[in-house]
N, C-alpha and C positions, 0 to 999 in steps of 0.2 A: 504494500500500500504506500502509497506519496505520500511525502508530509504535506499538510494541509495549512495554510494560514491561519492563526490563532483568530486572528479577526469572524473568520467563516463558521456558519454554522456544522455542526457535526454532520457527516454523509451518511447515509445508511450501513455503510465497508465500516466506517469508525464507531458506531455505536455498537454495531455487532462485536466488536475488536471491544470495546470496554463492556462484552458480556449482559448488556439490555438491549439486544437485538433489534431490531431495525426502526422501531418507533420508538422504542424508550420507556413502555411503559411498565418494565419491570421496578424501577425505582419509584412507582406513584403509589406505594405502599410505604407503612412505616418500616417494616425489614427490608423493605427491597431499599429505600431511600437510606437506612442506615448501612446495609451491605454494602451502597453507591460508595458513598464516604469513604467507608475503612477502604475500599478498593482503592478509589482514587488518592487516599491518604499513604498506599503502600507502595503507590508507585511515583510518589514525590521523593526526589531527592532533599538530601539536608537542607540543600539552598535555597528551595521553595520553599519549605517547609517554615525558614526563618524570615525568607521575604514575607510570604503569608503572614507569621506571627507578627510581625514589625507593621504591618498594615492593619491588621487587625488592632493591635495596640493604639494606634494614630486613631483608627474609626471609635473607639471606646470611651478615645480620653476627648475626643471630639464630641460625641454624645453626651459625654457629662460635663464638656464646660457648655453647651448647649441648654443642659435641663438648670445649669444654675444662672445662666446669664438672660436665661428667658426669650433668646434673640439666638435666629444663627449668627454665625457669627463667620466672614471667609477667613480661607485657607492663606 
């Protein structure tokens, strides 16, 4: 299979390939949607795994100067 553009939606070849076959709708359950996870969480490398984390930190502490400033506020 060709790498695909991260931009591009997934092809039916790539969703089969992450194991929810070609529409996806193994994940629209609660186990199928946590089985997504741990899957896609196993085949992160470190460095995602820490970019993720590092983004998600920024989104949190963004959320909560949010809830006390009453206002969004930009980046």
């Amino acid at each position: 299979m060709a790498d695909q553009h991260p931009d591009m939606p997934p092809t039916a070849d790539s969703a089969a390939a992450d194991g929810n076959g070609p529409d996806g709708w193994d994940a629209c359950t609660w186990d199928g949607a946590r089985r997504d996870v741990l899957h896609r969480a196993a085949r992160m490398t470190f460095r995602e795994k820490l970019l993720w984390l590092e983004e998600a930190t920024r989104l949190a502490l963004r959320f909560h100067d949010q809830g006390h400033d009453g206002a969004a506020r930009s980046p």
